[in-house]
C-alpha positions, 0 to 999 in steps of 0.5 A, spaced: 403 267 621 409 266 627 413 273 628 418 273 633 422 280 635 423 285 640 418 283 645 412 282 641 410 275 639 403 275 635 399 269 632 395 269 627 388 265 626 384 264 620 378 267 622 375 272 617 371 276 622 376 274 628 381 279 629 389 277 630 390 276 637 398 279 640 400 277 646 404 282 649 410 280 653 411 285 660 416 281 664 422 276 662 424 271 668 432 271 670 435 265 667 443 263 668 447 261 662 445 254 661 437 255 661 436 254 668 431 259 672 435 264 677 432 266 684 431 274 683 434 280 688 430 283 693 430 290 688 428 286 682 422 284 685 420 288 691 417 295 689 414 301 694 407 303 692 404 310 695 401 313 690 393 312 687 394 314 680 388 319 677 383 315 675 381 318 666 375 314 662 375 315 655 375 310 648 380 307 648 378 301 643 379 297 650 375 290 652 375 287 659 373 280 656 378 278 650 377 271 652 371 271 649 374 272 641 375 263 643 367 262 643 366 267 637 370 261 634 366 256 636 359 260 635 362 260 627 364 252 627 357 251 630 353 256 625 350 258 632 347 265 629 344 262 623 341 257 628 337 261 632 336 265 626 331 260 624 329 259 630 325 265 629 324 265 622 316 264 623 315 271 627 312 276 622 315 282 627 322 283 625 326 289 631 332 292 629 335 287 634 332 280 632 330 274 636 336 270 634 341 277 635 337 277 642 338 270 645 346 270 642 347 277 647 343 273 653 348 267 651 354 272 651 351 275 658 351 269 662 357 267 659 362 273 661 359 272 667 353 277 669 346 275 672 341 281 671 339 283 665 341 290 668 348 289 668 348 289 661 350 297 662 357 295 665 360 292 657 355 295 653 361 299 651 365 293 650 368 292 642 369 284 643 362 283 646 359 288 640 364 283 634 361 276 637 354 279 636 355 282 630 352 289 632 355 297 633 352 298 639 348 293 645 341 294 645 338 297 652 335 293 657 328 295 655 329 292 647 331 287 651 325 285 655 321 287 649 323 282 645 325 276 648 317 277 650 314 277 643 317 271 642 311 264 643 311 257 643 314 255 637 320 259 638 321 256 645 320 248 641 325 250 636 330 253 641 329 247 645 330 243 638 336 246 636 339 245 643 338 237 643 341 238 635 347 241 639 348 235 644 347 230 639 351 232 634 357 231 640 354 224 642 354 222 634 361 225 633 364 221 639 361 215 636 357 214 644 356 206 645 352 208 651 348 214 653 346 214 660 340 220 661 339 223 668 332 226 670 331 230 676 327 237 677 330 244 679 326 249 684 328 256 681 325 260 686 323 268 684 320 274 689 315 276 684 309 274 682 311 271 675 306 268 670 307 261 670 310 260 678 306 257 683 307 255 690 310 249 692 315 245 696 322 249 697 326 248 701 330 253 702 325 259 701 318 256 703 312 260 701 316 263 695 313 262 688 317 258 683 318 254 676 320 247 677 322 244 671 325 237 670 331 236 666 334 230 662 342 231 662 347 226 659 352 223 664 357 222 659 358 229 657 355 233 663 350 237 658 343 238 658 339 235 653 333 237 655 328 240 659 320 240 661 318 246 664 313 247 670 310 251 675 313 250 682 306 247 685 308 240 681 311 233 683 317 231 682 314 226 676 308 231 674 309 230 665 315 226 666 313 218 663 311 223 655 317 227 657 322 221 658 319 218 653 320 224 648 327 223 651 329 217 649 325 216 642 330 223 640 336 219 642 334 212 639 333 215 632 341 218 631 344 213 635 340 206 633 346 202 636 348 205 642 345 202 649 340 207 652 340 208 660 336 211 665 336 213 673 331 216 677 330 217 684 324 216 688 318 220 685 319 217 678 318 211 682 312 208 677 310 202 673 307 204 667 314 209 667 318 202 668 314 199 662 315 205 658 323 203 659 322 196 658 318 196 652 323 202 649 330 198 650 332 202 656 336 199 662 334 203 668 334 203 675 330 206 681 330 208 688 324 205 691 321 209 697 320 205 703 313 210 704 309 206 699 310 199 700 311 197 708 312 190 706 320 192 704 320 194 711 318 187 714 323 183 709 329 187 710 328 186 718 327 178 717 333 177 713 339 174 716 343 172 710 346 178 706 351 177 701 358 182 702 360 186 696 365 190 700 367 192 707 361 198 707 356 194 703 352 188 702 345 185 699 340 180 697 336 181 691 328 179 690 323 178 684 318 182 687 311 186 685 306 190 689 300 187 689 297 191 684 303 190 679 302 185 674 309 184 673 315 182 677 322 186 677 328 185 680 329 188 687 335 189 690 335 190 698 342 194 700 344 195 707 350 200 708 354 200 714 353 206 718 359 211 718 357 213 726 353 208 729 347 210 733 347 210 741 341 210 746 334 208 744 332 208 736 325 212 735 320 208 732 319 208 725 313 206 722 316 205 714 324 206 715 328 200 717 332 203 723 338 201 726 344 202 730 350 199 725 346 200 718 343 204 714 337 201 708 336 202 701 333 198 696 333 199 688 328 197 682 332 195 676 331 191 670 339 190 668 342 183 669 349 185 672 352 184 679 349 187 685 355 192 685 355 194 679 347 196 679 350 199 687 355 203 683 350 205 677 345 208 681 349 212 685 353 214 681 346 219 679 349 224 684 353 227 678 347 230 676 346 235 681 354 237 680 350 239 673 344 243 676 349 246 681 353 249 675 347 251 671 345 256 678 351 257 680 355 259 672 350 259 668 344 263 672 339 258 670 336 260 677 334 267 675 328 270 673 329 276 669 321 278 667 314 277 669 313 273 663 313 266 662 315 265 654 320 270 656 323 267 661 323 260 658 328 264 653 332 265 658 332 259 662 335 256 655 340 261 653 342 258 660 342 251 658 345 253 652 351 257 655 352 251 659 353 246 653 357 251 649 362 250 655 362 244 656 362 242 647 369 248 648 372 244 653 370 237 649 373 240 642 379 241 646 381 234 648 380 227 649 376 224 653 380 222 660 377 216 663 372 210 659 366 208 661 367 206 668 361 203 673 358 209 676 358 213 668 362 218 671 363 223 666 368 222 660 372 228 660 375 232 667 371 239 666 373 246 668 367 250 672 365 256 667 366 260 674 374 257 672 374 259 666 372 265 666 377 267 671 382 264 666 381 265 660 374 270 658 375 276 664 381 279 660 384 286 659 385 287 650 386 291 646 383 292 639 388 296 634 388 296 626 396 296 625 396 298 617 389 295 616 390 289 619 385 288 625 389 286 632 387 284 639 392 285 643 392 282 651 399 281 657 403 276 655 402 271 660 404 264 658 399 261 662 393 264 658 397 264 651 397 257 651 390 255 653 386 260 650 390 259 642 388 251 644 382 253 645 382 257 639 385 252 634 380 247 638 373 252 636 375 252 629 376 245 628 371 242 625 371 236 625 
């Protein structure tokens, strides 16, 4: 139902939990006679301030994330409560607040933008927050905490199932020819002595206990399909050959026609990995680390005829194997013309090719394609670590809520799932901008969850019942009018 009258423009959307959201209209642009926008006055623009109103609390049936009612529709098109429901259907304990109501309020909790399991007291109040999750009142933190820490492993596995479902049913629905699968570990560093974390190679914080898990993220939808979690004392390809394995036999069984690929950097640098991809149907490539075969040194240093692909790029390929390999593959040596070039005298280099005009790489690959196109797929794997960035940055995965490993792994899920369920809204909204380009850039332009809650979730509202009928009213800003209906009318499509 559309009505127009006064200053009131209401919406109404077929949601039989949802309330009917009204956009009240607080200011009108002067236009002249035939339409056109008109320059405002000084006096109809400028306004003197000087006093600080009083300040009153009282219930007001007030929400500070209106914005939020648009994933309430998508959690109903998903079946995401019942989802989780199942997940922890097994557990004899049954709390007022169950596992499912919990890990919905830690998704909810990192969607709106909090961190701490302690800033749940600044929207425990909140009557929009409390709808989504289907309660009259949040539980306090300790219900919290007590919960997500009687969960077990076999919730953690279902939880880790139902995320993988959620991609996958994505991938089936764009009819995805080709998957491209990114692997890379993620140091999440704590202060406290949490169970599971140890310490290991950090970076940033050294000496700092951590958990490092690896992650599996599909490049073409920017979405975590999986994750192996470890302690912070592991290598980078501690578990990864079973995991990866996993990984792939997932994806093959729902997409048996779709050409699966694969990236890796030099930690996964393995034989029996390769094999692993060959023997799966897998098209991948490899960083090759200098460190462990001295020999690339000397092969790149007696080459002098390279082959150009561009003014900043050239290459010569080989069938090479270590000594101890049985089988050869195809190497391709890089060479990248250096953006500043070295002066004075170059240090030795017992492993690294080192010189003033050019920096080295080689890459291990089984694809049968140009040198340039193996280039540009291989570095187009940097997208993954905008994926690991955003998961810390909007998605708080990099924080540690207890000393609790079962715990903390719930959480760090609810992160993965928070992160999908951003990126399955905005991929429900529109059409895919880009096709398959040679570096499997992803084929949607995203908006960082950080974005969106500033636009759209981080809303003033107000929920009334006019005769009975329920309403969110917001301001009527265009802007946020016009993206949250799409949203909305996107969340509830379910094709």
């Amino acid at each position: 139902m559309v009505r127009f009258g006064g200053a009131i423009f209401l919406v109404r959307f077929c949601l039989k939990k949802s309330p009917v959201v009204w956009f009240k209209k607080v200011s009108k642009k002067r236009q002249s006679d035939n339409g056109a926008e008109m320059k405002c006055s000084r006096a109809d623009s400028l306004s003197a301030v000087y006093r600080i109103p009083d300040i009153k609390f009282e219930d007001q049936r007030m929400t500070s994330f209106a914005g939020i009612v648009m994933y309430q529709a998508l959690f109903q098109a998903l079946g995401l409560k019942e989802g989780l429901r199942s997940c922890f259907s097994h557990l004899k304990v049954s709390p007022i607040f169950g596992h499912h109501m919990i890990t919905l309020l830690l998704v909810v909790h990192i969607l709106i933008g909090f961190r701490r399991l302690r800033d749940r007291d600044y929207y425990h109040d909140d009557p929009m927050i409390q709808r989504v999750l289907g309660v009259k009142r949040i539980p306090d933190v300790s219900t919290i905490t007590r919960v997500i820490k009687s969960a077990d492993e076999e919730s953690i596995e279902k939880v880790r199932i139902l995320n993988k479902s959620l991609v996958m049913d994505r991938l089936e629905k764009e009819l995805a020819s080709r998957v491209t699968i990114d692997f890379d570990g993620s140091v999440l560093t704590t202060q406290t002595r949490a169970e599971g974390t140890a310490v290991g190679f950090n970076r940033k914080k050294k000496g700092a206990r951590s958990y490092y898990p690896l992650f599996a993220t599909i490049a073409q939808t920017s979405q975590v399909f999986d994750m192996h979690h470890r302690s912070g004392n592991v290598h980078d390809s501690n578990g990864s050959t079973e995991f990866m394995f996993d990984v792939f036999m997932a994806i093959r069984e729902r997409l048996p026609g779709a050409v699966l690929e694969s990236r890796v950097d030099g930690a996964f640098f393995e034989e029996d990995r390769f094999r692993m991809m060959e023997e799966v149907g897998v098209e991948f490539s490899a960083s090759v680390p200098f460190e462990r075969f001295p020999e690339l040194k000397g092969m790149i240093e007696a080459r002098r005829r390279w082959k150009r692909i561009d003014d900043t790029w050239s290459y010569f390929e080989a069938d090479w194997k270590p000594k101890s390999w049985p089988q050869r593959f195809r190497f391709i040596f890089i060479r990248q013309t250096a953006k500043r070039q070295h002066k004075g005298p170059l240090q030795l280099d017992l492993f690294i090719p080192v010189d003033h005009e050019y920096q080295y790489k080689v890459i291990v690959t089984n694809k049968t394609c140009s040198a340039k196109k193996v280039l540009n797929f291989h570095n187009g794997r940097g997208s993954q670590e905008a994926v690991l960035a955003q998961l810390k940055s909007g998605a708080q995965i990099d924080y540690i809520p207890t000393k609790s490993l079962i715990a903390n792994k719930l959480y760090s899920w609810a992160a993965i799932l928070a992160h999908n369920l951003h990126f399955e809204m905005q991929m429900r909204y529109k059409t895919p901008d880009r096709s398959t380009t040679e570096r499997r850039t992803p084929l949607w332009t995203f908006t960082t969850l950080n974005t969106i809650r500033q636009r759209l979730i981080q809303r003033a509202g107000r929920l009334t019942r006019p005769q009975g009928n329920l309403v969110l009213t917001m301001s009527g800003n265009e802007a946020v009018r016009e993206d949250l209906i799409a949203f909305l009318n996107a969340a509830q499509d379910a094709s």
